[in-house]
N, C-alpha and C positions, 0 to 999 in steps of 0.2 A: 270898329270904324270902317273897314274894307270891307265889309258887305256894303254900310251904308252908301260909302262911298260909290260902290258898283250900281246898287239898284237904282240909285238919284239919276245914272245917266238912262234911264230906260224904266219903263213902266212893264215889270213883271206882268206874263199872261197870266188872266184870269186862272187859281186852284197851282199857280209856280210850275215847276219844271217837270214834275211827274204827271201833270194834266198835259200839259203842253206835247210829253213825249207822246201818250200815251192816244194824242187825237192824231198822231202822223201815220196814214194809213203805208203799207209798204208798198207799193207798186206790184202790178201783176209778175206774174216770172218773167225772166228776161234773160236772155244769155251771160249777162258780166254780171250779176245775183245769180247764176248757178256756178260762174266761174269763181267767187268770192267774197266781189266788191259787193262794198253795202253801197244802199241809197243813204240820204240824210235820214228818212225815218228809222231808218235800223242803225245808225251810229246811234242818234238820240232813244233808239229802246235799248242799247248796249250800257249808255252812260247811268240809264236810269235805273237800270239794276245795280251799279253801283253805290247809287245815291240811299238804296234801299236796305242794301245788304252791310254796308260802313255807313251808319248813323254819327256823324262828327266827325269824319273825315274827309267827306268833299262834301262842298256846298255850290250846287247851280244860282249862279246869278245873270243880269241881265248885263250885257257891258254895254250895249246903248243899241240903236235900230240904224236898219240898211235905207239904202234909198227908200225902197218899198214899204218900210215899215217892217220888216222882218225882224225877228228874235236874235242878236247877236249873243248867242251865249257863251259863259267862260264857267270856269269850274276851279276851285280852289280849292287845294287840297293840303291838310295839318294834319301834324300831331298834334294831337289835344295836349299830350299831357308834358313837353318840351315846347319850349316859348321858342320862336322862329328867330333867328339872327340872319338868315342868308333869305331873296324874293329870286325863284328864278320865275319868268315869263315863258311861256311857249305859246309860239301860235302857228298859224296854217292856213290854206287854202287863201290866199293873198287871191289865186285864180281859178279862173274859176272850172277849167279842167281838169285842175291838178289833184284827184282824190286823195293817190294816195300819203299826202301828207295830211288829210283830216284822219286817213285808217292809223298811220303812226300815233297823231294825236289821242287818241282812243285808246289804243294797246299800249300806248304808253301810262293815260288813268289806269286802267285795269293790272298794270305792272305794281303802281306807288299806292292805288288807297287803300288795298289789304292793310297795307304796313306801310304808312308813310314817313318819309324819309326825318328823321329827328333833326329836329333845329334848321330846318329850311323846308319854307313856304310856296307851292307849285301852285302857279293861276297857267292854265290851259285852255284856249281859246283854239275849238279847232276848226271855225268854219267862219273866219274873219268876212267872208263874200258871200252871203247867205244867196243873192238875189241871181250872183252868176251861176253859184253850185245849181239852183232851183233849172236855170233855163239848160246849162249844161245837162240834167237830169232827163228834161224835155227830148230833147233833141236824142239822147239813148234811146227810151221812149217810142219815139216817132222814126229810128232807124236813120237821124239825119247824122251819122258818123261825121261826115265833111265838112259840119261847122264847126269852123273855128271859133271858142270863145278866150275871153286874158281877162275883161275887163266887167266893171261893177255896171249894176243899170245904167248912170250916164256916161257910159264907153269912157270910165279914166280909169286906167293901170292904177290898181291901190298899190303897184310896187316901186311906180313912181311918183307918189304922191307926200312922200315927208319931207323935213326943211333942210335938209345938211346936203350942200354937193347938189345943186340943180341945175347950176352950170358946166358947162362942157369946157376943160382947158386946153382942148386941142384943137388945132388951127384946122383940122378936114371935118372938125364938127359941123364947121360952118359952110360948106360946100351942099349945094342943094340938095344932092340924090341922097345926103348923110342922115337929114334929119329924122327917119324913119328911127334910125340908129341910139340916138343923142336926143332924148325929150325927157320932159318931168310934165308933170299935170297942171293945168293954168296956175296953180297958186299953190302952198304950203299948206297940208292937210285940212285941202278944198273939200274934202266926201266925208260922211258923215261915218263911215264905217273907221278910216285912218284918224279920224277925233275922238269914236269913242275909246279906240285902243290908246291913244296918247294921252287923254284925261286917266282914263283908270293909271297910267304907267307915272301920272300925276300925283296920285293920290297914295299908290302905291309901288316906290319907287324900286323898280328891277337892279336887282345887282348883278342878277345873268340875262341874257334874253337871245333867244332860237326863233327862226324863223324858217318852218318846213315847206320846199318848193321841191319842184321837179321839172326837169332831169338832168343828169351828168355825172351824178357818182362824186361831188365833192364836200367834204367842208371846208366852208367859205367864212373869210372874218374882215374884218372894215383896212382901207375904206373901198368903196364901192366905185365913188365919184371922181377920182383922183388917184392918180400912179403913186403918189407918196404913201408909205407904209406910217402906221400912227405908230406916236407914244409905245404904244403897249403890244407891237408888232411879235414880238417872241417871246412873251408870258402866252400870248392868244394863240400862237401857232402850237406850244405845247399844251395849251387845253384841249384846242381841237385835236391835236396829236392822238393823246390819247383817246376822246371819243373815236376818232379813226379807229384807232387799236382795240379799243373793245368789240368790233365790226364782227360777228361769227363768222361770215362770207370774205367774201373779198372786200377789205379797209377801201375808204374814199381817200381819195389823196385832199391833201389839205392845203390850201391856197389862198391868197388874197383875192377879194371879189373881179377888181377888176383887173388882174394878171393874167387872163387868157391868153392875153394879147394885150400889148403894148397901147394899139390904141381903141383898146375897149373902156368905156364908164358905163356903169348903171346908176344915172343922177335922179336923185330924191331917193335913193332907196331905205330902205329900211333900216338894215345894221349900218349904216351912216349913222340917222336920225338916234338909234338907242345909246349908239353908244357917244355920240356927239352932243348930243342935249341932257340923255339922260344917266350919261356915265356907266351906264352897262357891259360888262363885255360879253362881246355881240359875235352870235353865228347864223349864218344862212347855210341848210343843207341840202342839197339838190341832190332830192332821191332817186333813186334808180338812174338804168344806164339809158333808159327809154323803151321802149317795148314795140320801137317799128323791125318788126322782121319778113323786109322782103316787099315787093311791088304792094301784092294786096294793102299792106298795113300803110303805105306810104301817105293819103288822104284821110285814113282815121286816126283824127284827131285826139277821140279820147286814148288811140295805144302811143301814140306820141309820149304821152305823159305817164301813161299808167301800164304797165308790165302785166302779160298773160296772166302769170302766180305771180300774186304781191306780196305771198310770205316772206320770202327771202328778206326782198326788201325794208319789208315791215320789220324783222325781225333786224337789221341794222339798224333801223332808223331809231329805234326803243333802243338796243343796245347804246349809240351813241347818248341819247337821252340820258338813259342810266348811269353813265357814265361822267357826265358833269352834274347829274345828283350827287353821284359820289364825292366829284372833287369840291362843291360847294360844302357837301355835311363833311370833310376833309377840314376845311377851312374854318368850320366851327367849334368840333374838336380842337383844332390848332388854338383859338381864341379861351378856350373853356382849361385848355392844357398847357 
């Protein structure tokens, strides 16, 4: 049923996911491809040798298309031979400079589908903003460092685009110079990209769900929109707790979204929306600590987001992952025991 369910929202490319990878030409050399980072065509020839190599442990599908008609793909990954009791959701690149939460998203597949985790089901979606990654890509590309990109082809934050917490409940929201601050997207999963991830999360309902951004070094847990801490305030801070602690480098300190500051919201966002509609419990993890070091770096935008060596990074951001695989296949065990 979760295939079907997936490919109805999207017409798979002609010959599925190993055509598709396999026509993405990789870009000529370029400094950040000798520093590490992939482009999308080299994520997508990374996932495909997976697809190739574990036959019945991930399955590419379509989770539905970008403004432009782009290929939104997710990937789903079982044990064949244990029937799945726990769904966790991972996605990524909400923006569209942020790589390296698509490079987590990858090294995280390449961690579970050797040996996927028993009795919980991983759908990983690592490039939610196909159309922003493409132009962000461009601009590498063309040496335009100093544009700034956030948002999908029609300039709406998919981070502000879901339904929980779109209003601002503080009185300086409303003060002119604020509103920069304090916005959601004209309406409740208005883009086509935040609908096909909330239909699939329809069809198949998340009982964990991650959302990889960048930067700051924290995991983050609902709500976003509102000072009030939810229901499930100190189960959540010790899940995340732990993903912190599995951290090999230095742990992310673990926080509510909007406790930076007192009067910070992030309204419509995401881990509102999962774990508000869809009863998931819900983490946003802002990787890395940023990557501007020094005058130069100050206008390149892509070091803004994305850190000289990403391993490190990379390397906590999969550990945390790994880490609420754990506590989910924990929880199954518990049920089974």
């Amino acid at each position: 049923m979760w295939l079907l369910a997936g490919l109805a929202l999207g017409k798979t490319p002609d010959g599925g996911f190993s055509a598709f990878a396999e026509r993405q030409a990789p870009p000529e050399e370029h400094p950040e491809r000798a520093a590490g980072w992939d482009f999308s065509s080299e994520l997508w020839l990374r996932v495909d040798a997976l697809v190739d190599e574990h036959p019945g442990h991930i399955e590419p599908f379509v989770v539905g298309r970008s403004v432009e008609k782009r290929a939104i793909w997710g990937f789903r990954v079982v044990d064949p031979t244990v029937e799945a009791e726990r769904e966790l959701l991972v996605i990524a690149q909400l923006h569209a400079l942020e790589w390296i939460g698509a490079e987590v998203a990858v090294a995280y597949l390449e961690e579970i589908v050797p040996t996927p985790p028993p009795g919980v089901a991983v759908t990983v979606i690592p490039i939610v903003n196909p159309d922003g990654r493409w132009r962000a890509e461009q601009d590498l590309l063309n040496d335009q460092v100093d544009t700034y990109r956030r948002a999908n082809a029609n300039g709406v934050d998919l981070n502000r685009d879901w339904a929980v917490h779109r209003e601002s409940d503080v009185i300086w929201s409303r003060l002119p110079f604020s509103k920069k601050y304090y916005y959601s997207s004209p309406e409740p999963l208005s883009q086509p990209e935040t609908q096909a991830v909330d239909a699939w999360a329809v069809d198949v309902p998340p009982d964990a769900f991650v959302s990889l951004h960048a930067f700051g070094g924290y995991v983050e847990i609902p709500w976003g929109g509102v000072y009030e801490p939810t229901p499930d305030d100190a189960r959540l801070k010790a899940m995340a707790s732990e993903m912190a602690e599995a951290m090999p480098n230095r742990p992310y300190r673990v926080i509510q979204l909007n406790h930076f500051v007192r009067w910070f919201r992030a309204l419509g966002c995401e881990i509102d929306h999962f774990y508000g509609v869809h009863g998931a419990d819900s983490f946003l993890i802002e990787l890395t600590r940023s990557g501007i070091r020094g005058p130069a770096t100050w206008k390149d935008y892509f070091r803004w987001y994305n850190p000289v060596d990403k391993e490190p990074h990379v390397d906590d951001g999969v550990a945390a992952l790994l880490s609420l695989t754990r506590q989910l296949a924990g929880e199954v065990r518990g049920l089974d025991g």
